[in-house]
N, C-alpha and C positions, 0 to 999 in steps of 0.2 A: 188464611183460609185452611192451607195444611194441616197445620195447629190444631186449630180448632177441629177438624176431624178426626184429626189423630186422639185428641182427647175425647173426643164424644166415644170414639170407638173402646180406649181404654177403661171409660166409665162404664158402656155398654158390655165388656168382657168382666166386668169385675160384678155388675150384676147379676148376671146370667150362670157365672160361676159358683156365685152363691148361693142363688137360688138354684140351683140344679139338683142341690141336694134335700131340701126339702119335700119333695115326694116321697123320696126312701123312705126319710124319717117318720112321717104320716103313717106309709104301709109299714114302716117295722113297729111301731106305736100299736097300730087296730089291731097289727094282729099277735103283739106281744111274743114277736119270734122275729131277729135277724138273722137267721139260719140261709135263708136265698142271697146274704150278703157277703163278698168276697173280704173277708178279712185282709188278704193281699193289698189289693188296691186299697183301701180305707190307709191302711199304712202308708203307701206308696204317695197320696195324697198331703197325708197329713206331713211326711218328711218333705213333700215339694215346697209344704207352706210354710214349714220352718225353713227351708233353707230361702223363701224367696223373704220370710222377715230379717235372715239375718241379710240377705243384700239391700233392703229397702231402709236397714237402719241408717247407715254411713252414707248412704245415697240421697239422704232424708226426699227420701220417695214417700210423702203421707200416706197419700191414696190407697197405693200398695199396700202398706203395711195393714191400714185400716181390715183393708180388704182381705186379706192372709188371716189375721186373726180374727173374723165376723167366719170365714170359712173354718175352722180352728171350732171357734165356736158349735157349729151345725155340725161337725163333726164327732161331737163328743158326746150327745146321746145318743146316737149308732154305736159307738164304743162303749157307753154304760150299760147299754140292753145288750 
């Protein structure tokens, strides 16, 4: 029963993480300016999901990794605008 919460909660973090970002990306889209976007964190982000891919390799944590790089992903048109 643990288990199984524990992983519902892990799936439910791993969604919510990735779609968190899709708003930004919407409003930086319409209005064709990420000027209101913290370059900082975008960085600070994008090194947390590298560093949690390079633990989810050796761990063969899937999930994880799936999920780092789908965030990775969504992260990289904020970075090209």
């Amino acid at each position: 029963m643990l288990l199984e919460f524990t992983s519902f909660c892990g799936v439910v973090a791993n969604i919510t993480s990735n779609v968190a970002f899709v708003p930004q990306i919407i409003k930086s889209y319409r209005r064709k300016s990420v000027d209101d976007v913290s370059i900082g964190i975008l960085f600070i982000l994008f090194f947390t999901q590298i560093c949690w891919i390079i633990y989810a390799i050796p761990v063969n944590a899937t999930k994880l990794l799936i999920s780092c790089a789908i965030e990775i992903f969504l992260l990289a048109p904020i970075f090209i605008m």
